[in-house]
N, C-alpha and C positions, 0 to 999 in steps of 0.2 A: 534481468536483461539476458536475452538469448544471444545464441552467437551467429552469425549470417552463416548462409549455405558455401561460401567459400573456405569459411574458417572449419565450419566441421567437415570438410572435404579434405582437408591437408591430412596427410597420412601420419599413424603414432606409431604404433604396433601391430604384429600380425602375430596370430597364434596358429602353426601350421598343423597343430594337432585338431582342432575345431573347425577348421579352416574361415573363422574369422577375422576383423582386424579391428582396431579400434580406433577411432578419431582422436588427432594430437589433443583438440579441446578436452575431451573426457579423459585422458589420462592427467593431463595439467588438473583438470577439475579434484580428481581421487588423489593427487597429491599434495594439493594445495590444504586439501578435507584431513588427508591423515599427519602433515607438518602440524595442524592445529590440535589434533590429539595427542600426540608427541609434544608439543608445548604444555599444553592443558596438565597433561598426567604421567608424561614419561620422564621427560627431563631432570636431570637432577637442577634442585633449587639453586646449585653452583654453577651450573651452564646456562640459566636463564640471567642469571646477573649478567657474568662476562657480556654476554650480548646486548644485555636491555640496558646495562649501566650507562655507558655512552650515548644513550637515547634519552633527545628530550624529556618522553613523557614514562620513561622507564620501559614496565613490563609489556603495559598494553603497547606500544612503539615493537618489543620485541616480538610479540605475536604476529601484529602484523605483517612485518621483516618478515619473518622466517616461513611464513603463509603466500607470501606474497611471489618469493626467489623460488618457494618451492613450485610456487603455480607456472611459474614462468622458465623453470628450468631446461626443458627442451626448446624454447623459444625456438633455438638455432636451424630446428627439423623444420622452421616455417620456409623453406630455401629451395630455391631451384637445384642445390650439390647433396640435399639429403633425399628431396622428394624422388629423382631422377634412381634412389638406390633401389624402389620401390619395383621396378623393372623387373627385378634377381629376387625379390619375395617369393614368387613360384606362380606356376600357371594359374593357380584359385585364385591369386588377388590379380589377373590381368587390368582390372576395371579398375584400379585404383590411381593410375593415371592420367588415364582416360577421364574419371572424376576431378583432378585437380583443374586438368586442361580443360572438359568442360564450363569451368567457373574464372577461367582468364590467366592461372596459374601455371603459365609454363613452366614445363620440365625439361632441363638439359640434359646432355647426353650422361649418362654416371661415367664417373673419371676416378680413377685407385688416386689421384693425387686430391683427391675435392678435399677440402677442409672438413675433418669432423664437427656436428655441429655444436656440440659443446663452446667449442670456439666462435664458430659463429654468432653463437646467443652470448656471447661476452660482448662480441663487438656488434653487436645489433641492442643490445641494453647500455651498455656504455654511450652510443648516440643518443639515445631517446632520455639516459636519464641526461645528457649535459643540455637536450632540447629546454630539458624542464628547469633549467637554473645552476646544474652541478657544476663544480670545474672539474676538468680532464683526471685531476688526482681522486678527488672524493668519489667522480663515477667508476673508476678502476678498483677502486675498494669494495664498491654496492655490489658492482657486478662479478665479483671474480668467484663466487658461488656458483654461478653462473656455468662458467669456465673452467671451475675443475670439480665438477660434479660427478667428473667420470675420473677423478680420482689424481690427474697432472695438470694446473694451472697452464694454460697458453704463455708464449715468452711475450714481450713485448713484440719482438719480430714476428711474428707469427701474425700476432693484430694487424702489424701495420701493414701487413700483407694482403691481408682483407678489403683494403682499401677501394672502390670502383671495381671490386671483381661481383661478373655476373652471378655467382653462384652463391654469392650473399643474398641475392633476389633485390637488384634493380630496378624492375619494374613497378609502375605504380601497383596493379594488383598485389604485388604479395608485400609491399611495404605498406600496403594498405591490411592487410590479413595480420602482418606483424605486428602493428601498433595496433590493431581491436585484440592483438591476445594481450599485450601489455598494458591496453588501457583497461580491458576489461577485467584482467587478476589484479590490479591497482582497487577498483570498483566492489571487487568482489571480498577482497581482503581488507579494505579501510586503508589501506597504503594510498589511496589517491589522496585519503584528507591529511596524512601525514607529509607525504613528501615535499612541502613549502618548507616544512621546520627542518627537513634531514638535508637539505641542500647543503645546512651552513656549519656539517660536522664531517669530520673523517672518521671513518671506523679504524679502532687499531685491527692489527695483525691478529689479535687472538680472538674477536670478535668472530672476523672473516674467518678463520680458519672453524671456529664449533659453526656457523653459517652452513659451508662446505659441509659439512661432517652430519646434520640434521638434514639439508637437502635431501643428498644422499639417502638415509635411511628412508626421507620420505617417498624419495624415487622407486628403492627397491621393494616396499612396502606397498606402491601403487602398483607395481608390476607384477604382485605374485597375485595374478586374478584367481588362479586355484583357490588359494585360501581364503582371501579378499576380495570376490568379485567387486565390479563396478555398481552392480545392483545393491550388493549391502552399504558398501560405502556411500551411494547417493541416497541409501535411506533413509538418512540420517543420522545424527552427531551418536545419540545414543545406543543402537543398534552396532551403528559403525566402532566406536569405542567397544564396547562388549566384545566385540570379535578381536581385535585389536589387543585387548589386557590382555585376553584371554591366554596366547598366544606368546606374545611377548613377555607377558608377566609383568607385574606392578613393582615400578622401583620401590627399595628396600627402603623405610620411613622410620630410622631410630628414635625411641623415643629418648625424653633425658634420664641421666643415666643414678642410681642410687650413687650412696660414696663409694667411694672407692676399694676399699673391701670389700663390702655386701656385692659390687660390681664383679670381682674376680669368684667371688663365691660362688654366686649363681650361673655364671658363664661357663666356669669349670668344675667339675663336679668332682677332680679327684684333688682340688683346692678349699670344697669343702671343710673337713675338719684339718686341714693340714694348716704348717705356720708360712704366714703369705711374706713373701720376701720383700722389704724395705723397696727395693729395686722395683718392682711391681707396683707398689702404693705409690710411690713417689712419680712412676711414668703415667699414672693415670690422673693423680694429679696434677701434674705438666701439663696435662691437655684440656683440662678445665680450666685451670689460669690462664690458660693461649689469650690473649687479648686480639689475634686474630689469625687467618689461618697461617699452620708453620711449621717447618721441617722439625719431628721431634726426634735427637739421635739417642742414643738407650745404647749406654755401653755397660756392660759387667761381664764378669767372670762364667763359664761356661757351664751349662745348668742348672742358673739361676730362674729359669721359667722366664726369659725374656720373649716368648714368642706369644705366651697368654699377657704379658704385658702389650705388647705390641697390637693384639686382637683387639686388648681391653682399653686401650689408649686410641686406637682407631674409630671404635664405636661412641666413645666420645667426642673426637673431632667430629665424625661424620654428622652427630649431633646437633653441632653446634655449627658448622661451616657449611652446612646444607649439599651433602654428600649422601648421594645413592647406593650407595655399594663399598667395597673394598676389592682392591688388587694385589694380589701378596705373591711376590717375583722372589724364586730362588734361585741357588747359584747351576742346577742340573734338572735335569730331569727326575731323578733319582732322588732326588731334594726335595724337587716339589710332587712327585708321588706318594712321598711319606708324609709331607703337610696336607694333602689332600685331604685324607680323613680326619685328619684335626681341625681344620677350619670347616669340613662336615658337621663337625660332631658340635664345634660353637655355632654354627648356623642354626642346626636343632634344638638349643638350649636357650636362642635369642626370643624376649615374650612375644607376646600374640602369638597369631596362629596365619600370617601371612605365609605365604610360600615365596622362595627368593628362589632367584636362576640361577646355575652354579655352570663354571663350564671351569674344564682343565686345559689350561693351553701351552702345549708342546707339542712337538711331533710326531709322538708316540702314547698320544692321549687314550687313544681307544684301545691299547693294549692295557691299560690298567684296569681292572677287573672291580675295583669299588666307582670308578666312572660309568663304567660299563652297565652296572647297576642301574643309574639313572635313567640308562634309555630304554628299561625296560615298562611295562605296562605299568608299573606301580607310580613313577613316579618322572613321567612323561607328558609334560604338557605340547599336545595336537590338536589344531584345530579343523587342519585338515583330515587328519583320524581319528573320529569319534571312538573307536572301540580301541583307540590308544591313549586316551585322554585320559586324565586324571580330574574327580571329581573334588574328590578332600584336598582342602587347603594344608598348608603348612610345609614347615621343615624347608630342606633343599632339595631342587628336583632341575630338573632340564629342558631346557624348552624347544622345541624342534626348529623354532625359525634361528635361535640364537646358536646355532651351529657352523662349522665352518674357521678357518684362520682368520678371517676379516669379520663376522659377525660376532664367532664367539665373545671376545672381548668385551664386548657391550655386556652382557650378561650380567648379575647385581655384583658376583659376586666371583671372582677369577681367583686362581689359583695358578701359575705355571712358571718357568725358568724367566731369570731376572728378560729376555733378550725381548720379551712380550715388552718389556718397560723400555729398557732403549731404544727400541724399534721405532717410537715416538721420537727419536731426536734421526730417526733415518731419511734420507729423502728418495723414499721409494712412494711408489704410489700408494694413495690411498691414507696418507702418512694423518692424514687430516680426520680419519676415521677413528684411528687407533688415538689417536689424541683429546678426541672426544670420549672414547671411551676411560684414559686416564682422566681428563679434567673432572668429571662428574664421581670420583672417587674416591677415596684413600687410598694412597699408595703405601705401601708395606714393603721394603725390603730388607730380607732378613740374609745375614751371613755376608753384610756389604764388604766386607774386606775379602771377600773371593774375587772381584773386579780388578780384572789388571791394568795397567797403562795402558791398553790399546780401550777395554771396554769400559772403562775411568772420562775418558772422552765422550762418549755418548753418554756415559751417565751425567756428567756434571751437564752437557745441553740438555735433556730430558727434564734434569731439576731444574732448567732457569723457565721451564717451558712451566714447569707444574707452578714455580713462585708465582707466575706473571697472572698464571690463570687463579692462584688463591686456591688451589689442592694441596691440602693437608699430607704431608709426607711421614712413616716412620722410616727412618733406618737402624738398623740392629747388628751389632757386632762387638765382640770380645774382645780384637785386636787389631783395631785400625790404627792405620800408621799416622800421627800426627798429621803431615804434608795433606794425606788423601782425604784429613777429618776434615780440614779447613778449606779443602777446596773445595770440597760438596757441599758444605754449609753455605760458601763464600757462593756458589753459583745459585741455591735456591734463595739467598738474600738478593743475588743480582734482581731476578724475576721478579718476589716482590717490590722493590725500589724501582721496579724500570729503570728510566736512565739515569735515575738518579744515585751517586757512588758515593755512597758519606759513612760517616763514621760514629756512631750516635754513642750516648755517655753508656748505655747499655755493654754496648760493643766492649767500649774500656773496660768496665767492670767485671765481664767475663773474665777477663784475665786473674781476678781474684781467685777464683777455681779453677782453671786452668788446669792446675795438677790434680784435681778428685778425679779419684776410683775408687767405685762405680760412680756415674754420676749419668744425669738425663739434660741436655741440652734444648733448648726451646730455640729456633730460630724462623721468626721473620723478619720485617725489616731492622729489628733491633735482636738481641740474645743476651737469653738468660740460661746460667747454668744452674743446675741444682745436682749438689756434692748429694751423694746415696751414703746413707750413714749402712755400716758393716759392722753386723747384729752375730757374732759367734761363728765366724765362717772364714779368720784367718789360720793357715793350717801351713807345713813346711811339705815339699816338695824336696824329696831327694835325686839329683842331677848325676850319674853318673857316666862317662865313656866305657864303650869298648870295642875291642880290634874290630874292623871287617874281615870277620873267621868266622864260617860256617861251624866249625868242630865247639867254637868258646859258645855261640848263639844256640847249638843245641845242647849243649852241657848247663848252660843258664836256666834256656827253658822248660828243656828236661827235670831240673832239679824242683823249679817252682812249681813245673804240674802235681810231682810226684805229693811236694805239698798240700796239696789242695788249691792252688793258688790258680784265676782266669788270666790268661795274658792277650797280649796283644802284640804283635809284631807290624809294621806300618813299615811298608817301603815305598821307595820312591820312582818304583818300576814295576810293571808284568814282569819283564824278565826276572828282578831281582825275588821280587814274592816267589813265584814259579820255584826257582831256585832254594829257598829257605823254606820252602813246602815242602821241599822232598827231602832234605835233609832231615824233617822233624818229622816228618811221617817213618821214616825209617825208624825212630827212635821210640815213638808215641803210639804209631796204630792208627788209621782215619776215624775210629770213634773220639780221637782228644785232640784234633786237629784240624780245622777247618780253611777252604783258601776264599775272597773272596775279590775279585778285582774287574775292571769293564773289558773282559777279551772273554766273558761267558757270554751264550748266547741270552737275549734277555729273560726266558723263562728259567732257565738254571739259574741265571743272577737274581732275580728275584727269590727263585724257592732258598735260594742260601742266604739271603738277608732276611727271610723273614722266618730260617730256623736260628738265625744269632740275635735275632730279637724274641723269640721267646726264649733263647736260652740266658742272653745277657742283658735284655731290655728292661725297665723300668718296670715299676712296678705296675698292676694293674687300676686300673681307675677306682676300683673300688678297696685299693691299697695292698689287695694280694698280693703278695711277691712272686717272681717267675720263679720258679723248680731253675734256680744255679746247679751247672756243673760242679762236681768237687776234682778238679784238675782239668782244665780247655784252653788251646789257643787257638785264636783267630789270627791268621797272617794276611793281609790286604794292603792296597794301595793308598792312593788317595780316596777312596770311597768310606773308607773306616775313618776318614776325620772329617764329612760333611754330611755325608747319606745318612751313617746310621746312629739312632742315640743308643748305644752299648755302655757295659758300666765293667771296667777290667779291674782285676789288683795290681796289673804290673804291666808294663808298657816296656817296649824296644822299638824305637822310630831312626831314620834313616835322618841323619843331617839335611834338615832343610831352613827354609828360610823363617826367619823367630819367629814373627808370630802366627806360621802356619806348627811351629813346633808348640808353640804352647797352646794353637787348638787340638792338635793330636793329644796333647796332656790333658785336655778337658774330657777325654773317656776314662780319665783313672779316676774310681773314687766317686764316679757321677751321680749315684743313688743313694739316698739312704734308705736302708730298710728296717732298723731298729735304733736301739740306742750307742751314740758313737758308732764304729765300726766291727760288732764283735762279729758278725755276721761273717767277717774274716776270713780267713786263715791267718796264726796268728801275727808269722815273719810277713804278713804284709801289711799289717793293716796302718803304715804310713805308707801314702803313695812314693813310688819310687820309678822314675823315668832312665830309661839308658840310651844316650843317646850312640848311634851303630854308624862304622864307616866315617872315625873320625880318628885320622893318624893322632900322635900324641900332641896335644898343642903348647909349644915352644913360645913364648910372648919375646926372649930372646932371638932365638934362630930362625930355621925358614918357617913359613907357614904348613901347615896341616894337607896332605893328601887328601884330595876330593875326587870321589868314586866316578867315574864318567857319566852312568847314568841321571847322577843328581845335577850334574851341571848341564848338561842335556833337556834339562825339563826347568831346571830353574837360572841358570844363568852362574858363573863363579862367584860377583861380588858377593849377590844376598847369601849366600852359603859360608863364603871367609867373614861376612861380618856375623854372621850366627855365631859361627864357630867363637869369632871375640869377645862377642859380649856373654856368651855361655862360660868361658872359661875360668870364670870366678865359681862360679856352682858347680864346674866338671871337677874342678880342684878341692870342693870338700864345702863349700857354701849353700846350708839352705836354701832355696829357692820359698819364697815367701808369697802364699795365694791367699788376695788376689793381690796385695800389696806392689808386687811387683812386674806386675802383666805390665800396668802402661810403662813403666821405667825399663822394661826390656826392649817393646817396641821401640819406643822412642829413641833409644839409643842405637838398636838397630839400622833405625834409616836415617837417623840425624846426619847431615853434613858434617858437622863438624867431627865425627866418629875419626880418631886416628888408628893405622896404620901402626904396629911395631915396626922397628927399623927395618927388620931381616925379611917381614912382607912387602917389605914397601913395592918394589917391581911388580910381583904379581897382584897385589892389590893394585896400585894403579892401571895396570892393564886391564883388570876386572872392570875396574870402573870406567874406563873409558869405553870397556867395551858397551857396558852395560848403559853408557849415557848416550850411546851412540843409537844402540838399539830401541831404546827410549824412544829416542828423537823420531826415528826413522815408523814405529809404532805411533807415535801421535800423528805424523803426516802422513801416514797412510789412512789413520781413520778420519782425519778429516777431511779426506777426498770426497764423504757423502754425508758428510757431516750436515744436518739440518742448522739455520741460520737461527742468531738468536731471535729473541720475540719482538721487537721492537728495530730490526734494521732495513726494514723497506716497508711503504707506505701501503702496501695490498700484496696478493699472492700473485701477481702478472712477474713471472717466471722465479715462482717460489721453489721449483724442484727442479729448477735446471740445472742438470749432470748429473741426475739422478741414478742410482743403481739400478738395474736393471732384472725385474723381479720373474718376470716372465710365468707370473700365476704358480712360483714357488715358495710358499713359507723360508724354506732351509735356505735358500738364495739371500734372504733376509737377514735372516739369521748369522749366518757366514761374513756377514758386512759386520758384524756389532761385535761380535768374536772375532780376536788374531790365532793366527794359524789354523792349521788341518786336522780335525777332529780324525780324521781318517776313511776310508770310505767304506760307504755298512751293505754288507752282504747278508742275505739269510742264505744259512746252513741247509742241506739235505743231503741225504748219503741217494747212489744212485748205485746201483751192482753192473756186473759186466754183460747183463742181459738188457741193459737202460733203463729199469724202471726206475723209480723216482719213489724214497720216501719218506719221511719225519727222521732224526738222529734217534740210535737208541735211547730207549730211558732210564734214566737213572741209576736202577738199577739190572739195567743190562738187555732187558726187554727187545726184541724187535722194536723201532718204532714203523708208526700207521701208513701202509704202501697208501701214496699219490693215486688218483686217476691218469689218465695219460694228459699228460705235462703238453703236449704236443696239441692236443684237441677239447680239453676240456679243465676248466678252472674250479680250486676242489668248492664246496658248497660253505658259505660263509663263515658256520663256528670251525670248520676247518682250515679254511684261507686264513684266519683269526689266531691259527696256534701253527700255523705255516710262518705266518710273518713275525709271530715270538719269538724265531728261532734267527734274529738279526745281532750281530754284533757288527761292530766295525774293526777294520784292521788295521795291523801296527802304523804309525806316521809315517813310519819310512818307508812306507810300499806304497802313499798316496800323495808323496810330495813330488809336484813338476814334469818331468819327464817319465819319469818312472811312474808315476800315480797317472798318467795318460795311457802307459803301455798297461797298466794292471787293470785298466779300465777297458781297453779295448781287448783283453784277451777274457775276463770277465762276460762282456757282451756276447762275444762266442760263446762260449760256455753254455748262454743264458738262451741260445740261437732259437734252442727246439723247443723251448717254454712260451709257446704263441700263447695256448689256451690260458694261460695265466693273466694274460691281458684285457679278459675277460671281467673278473676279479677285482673290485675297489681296492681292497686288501692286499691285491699283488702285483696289479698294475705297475710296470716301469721300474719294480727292483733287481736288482744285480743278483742274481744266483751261485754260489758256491758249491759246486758240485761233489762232496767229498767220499771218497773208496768206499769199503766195505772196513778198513781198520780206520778210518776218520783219518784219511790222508787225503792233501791236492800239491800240485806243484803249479806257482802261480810266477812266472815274471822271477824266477830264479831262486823263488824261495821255496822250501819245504815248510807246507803247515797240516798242523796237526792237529783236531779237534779230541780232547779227554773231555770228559763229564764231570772230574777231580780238579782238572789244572785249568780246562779253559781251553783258549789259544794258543799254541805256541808256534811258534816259528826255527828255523834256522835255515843257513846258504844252504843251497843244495849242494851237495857231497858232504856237507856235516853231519848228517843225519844224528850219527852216533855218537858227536862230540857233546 
């Protein structure tokens, strides 16, 4: 069946670089073409359920659906408010309205108020399906694909608004034009002979939402006529397809998996002849018993290889629960830079010789240099650039369309900061994209106990969202706090059960293990635990205090370097590092001394974690040991207890809260490189921890002195209860690994935790302060909190009060995260004659003069090692008021940097202009850029204090 001369008259697109346009029917046609290829071959086998389950006749019902909403998606462009836009196309398409009105198709005047048509085609398909039989609720479910195809579902009001307006197209002509496209993609997709049987279902919420989420792809996918012209896609199915894999790449098809050893064996090559941890066998058998899909949690002691567990345990679910890919969310950037090549390196090693799409998603993606890799000729799938194209199959590689914040994700195979995964419980646009890309996944989250109360919130929504869809979850953590374990488990049970709240004999019996450590928990609608038996790997941990005194901290670790001995100093501040760098440098020399904290600019931060990973990093894959120093300390932040895997004999950590203190202890001791310890030095070879900045603790009298900076970043209570439940082992008590990891947490955060008498006031006040703050953090984030999956019948105003993203990833981001990372500038020294250029190097070098800043943007690998040179600055120069003024004097700054704008790479960043000695004075501060210390700050007139 052809379409009449009216319908292919109504305008789709206009390409102002060809100066053609294309008819609304041909693009509806090439979308409706490439939703069926995306069905056929793209989809993971876990998002064709969700849709097709609720469908009478299953799968073949969901092809049709998703064929049909795709054909019809711009519907709403059939309008006198969209046609009329067609005016402001440009002088080359004058004729195009001239063409509709030829064929009886009045056009009204364009109006900024007209209804986008999106909306329009919600409520011009919501009429036509209720003509056909629907009721008002089941048509608002069909159609809301429709309607938020461009990413924000219409509100109810917005519909109703629609109501007798002309610009929906009242006339018979284009209500005649409307209903030949909708009768005719019904016709064209086999949906005419369905919709009798679909009258008498509602679709749920998560149907409509992967709906919404394939639309979409198939929209953008019709649009890129560059790669995809109209011509190959009308060529047919198999030509069309070809172009299509080719490009996007073929989701990732695990086969089933050996047992469970031989599984780790092969996956990881430096588990080859090594002895595989109980923890490991046992998580991978958890995911072959799954009786269906299920959040599996993996908790053990730090070290134990829980992340190839988690790989290994993934690629089983995905197995089995008909999953395309895996998602693996860290707690930083820095986190998931260092898993990057490790889920590289298991991508390579998975059989066959398929090639998977690999994308890294954070903000700072293209600055990582094994990413960077991908996009070059080797191993760059183009289909738009033949001589960028990769011919050989295999491995990981990159695919050009699958680029971008909103695309990336889809990818087989993601890698980036946990916020890519909450972002899915956000209600910013698009929210229905990103969702799709979790559903069809496994999800992986590793280091879940870095999630605080404010991003605790999104995550537990995120998890009810993956239950309901049947996505396989791992989560991964050493030291989760009982409260935060059961409420993540208790929210991806909710999604499974839907609305169903029970309590199954399973449930009960969990409690039988309750107290195992290690142990791997299975949960879907029902849970099972399974206790990890511990195979030679209980060992005692010595707990020591001592003063905060810079004179006793380098006499300590002065003494151990001299021995031979690696240490580690871990504070809970730049300031305070900064500070205990210089006192040990004085003592040590910068060859036995290293600082390493997030106030370096990113290329220094990098180059110094990856010389403390070849100095203290694990051993080589082929089991060569690193070249250890014989006498080094590393002093760092919080970056030394999640960023890097380093292996110390002796540890000094600042008081913090327990069980970020007993991951800080997970770097003593982390390696083995021969038999037992002898590898030593001798005075250490029992790990020995000192905990620093903790007055003498009195269980009679007052409570313990708490250093301001650690209350400042963690809050008083968690710090006075560390301090309590630590004070059995500060006073002469073994500390018992891993025996006693969960018995510390848990006592930790438990309620019932008392109070000595003589704390009792300031501990009360901790706690109220801290329940207060709580509070005040949950209701803030659930100001954009996405609803659960089952609380309204269709998506007609599913994102209303949405955040407000404004085509910013970090806007995103910033909602899912509490508080102010701080605001990130890149560095450049500029001299008194105004040129502009790189900070010195390393060691002392001139760095590389700029073009002129003013008229010209430097040339790409240049802009590339320009924008390496970004940190962010201290919180308290970006919080409120103050963070307004630092920002508006910033922008000065930045005034004469036109030509930069030029620049992907440096488009729209904040400039820090700093001396000729790496000085600025910014908003009342003095700061100072070292290549040793980083950032520093102080008031201005302090300079010298």
């Amino acid at each position: 069946m052809g379409w009449s001369e009216a319908a292919r008259s109504v305008w789709g697109k206009t390409d102002r670089d060809t100066g053609s346009w294309m008819p609304l029917v041909q693009h509806l046609e090439d979308s409706a073409a490439v939703a069926g290829f995306l069905w056929d071959e793209w989809l993971a086998p876990n998002v064709r359920r969700v849709i097709s389950e609720p469908l009478p006749s299953g799968d073949a019902d969901g092809r049709a659906l998703v064929t049909f909403l795709a054909g019809i998606h711009d519907l709403g462009k059939a309008s006198p408010a969209f046609a009329a836009k067609a005016e402001y196309a440009g002088p080359e398409f004058a004729g195009l309205v001239t063409n509709m009105e030829g064929q009886g198709l009045r056009v009204g005047p364009a109006s900024p108020q007209a209804p986008p048509h999106c909306r329009v085609g919600q409520f011009l398909l919501t009429e036509w399906l209720q003509q056909q039989g629907f009721s008002k609720g089941a048509a608002d479910g069909f159609a809301s694909p429709v309607g938020a195809h461009h990413g924000v579902p219409p509100t109810a009001l917005e519909l109703r608004a629609l109501r007798g307006q002309e610009s929906v197209g009242a006339t018979d002509a284009w209500r005649a034009v409307q209903s030949e496209i909708v009768e005719g993609m019904a016709a064209r997709t086999g949906a005419d002979q369905r919709l009798p049987d679909w009258t008498r279902l509602s679709l749920p919420l998560t149907a409509q939402v992967l709906l919404t989420a394939v639309v979409v792809v198939a929209d953008w996918l019709a649009s890129d006529v560059e790669r995809f012209p109209h011509e190959v896609l009308a060529a047919g199915a198999r030509l069309a397809n070809a172009q299509l894999a080719r490009d996007l790449m073929m989701p990732w098809s695990p086969t089933a998996a050996p047992d469970a050893e031989s599984l780790l064996r092969e996956r990881f090559p430096h588990l080859a002849d090594a002895q595989i941890h109980p923890m490991q066998i046992d998580a991978v058998k958890a995911a072959k018993a799954a009786e269906e899909p299920a959040a599996l949690l993996i908790e053990a002691p730090m070290g134990q290889g829980k992340t190839e567990a988690a790989l290994a345990a993934a690629e089983v679910l995905a197995s089995r629960f008909g999953q395309s890919g895996v998602m693996v969310g860290l707690p930083t950037m820095a986190t998931s830079d260092a898993m990057f090549g490790r889920v590289r390196s298991w991508i390579d090693d998975l059989p066959g010789d398929a090639a998977n799409s690999i994308f890294l998603a954070h903000g700072k993606a293209e600055l990582n240099d094994d990413y960077a890799l991908l996009t070059k000729d080797a191993n760059y799938r183009c289909v738009g650039d033949p001589e960028r194209d990769r011919s050989d199959p295999g491995g990981a590689q990159a695919s050009s369309w699958l680029q971008g914040r909103r695309k990336g994700v889809l990818a087989n195979m993601v890698v980036g900061t946990i916020d890519q995964v909450l972002m899915g419980a956000l209600k910013v646009r698009h929210t229905a994209l990103r969702l799709l890309a979790l559903a069809g996944k496994v999800v992986v989250i590793d280091e879940v106990h870095a999630s605080d109360v404010y991003m605790n919130v999104y995550l537990r929504g995120v998890l009810e969202w993956l239950g309901a869809f049947g996505t396989p979850v791992v989560l991964v953590s050493a030291t989760l706090p009982p409260r935060t374990r059961e409420e993540l488990l208790a929210a991806y049970a909710a999604g499974r059960r839907g609305l169903v709240d029970d309590l199954t004999d399973q449930d009960a019996q969990d409690e039988e293990h309750a107290g195992a450590y290690p142990r791997v928990t299975v949960q879907g609608r029902s849970r099972t635990t399974v206790p990890v038996e511990v195979v030679g790997e209980s060992r005692d941990l010595a707990v020591e205090r001592m003063d905060d005194d810079v004179t006793e901290l380098v006499g300590l670790v002065g003494g151990a370097v001299a021995d031979g001995a690696c240490v580690a100093v871990i504070c809970n501040t730049v300031t305070r590092a900064q500070e205990a760098y210089d006192a040990l440098l004085g003592r040590l020399g910068p060859e036995r001394v290293q600082l390493v904290h997030s106030r370096f600019v990113a290329t220094d931060r990098m180059r110094r974690e990856q010389h403390l990973r070849d100095l203290l990093g694990p051993p080589r894959s082929d089991g060569v040991s690193v070249d250890r120093p014989r006498g080094f300390v590393v002093v760092g932040t919080q970056v030394l207890e999640q960023s890097l895997d380093i292996d110390v004999d002796l540890m000094i950590t600042d008081l913090a809260p327990i069980d970020l203190v007993l991951q800080r202890s997970g770097r003593l001791h982390r390696h083995r490189r021969g038999a037992g310890e002898q590898h030593r030095p001798e005075a250490f070879r029992t790990p020995r921890l000192y905990v620093r900045a903790v007055g003498p603790i009195d269980l009679a009298g007052d409570p313990p002195a708490l250093d301001d900076g650690g209350t400042a970043v963690y809050d008083g209570a968690p710090l006075l209860r560390s301090a309590l439940v630590l004070e059995p082992y500060l006073a002469g008590q073994p500390l018992v690994l891993p025996a006693d990891i969960p018995v510390l947490v848990s006592r930790g955060y438990s309620d019932d935790l008392d109070a000595p008498v003589g704390w009792a006031t300031a501990w009360m006040d901790a706690e109220a302060t801290a329940q207060r703050e709580g509070q005040v953090r949950e209701r803030n984030a659930r100001d954009f909190l996405l609803g659960n999956p089952f609380y309204k019948p269709s998506l007609v105003g599913w994102l209303q009060g949405r955040t407000d993203d404004r085509g910013e990833e970090a806007r995103g981001v910033a909602k899912v995260r509490d508080g102010d990372e701080g605001i990130e500038v890149v560095l450049v020294s500029r001299n008194d004659l105004g040129e502009v250029s790189l900070l010195p190097g390393a060691d002392g070098e001139p760095g590389r003069q700029l073009p002129d800043v003013s008229l010209d943007a430097p040339d790409p690998s240049l802009a590339r090692e320009v924008a390496r040179h970004s940190l962010r600055l201290p919180a308290t120069m970006s919080r409120g008021r103050r963070g307004d003024a630092v920002i508006a004097e910033l922008e000065g700054l930045g005034a004469g940097f036109t030509g930069w704008q030029q620049s992907p790479w440096l488009r729209g960043v904040l400039v820090l202009p700093l001396d000729g000695e790496g000085h600025a004075n910014i908003s009342g501060q003095f700061l100072h850029y070292d290549r040793d210390r980083g950032l520093m700050m102080t008031a201005m007139g302090t300079e010298g204090a």
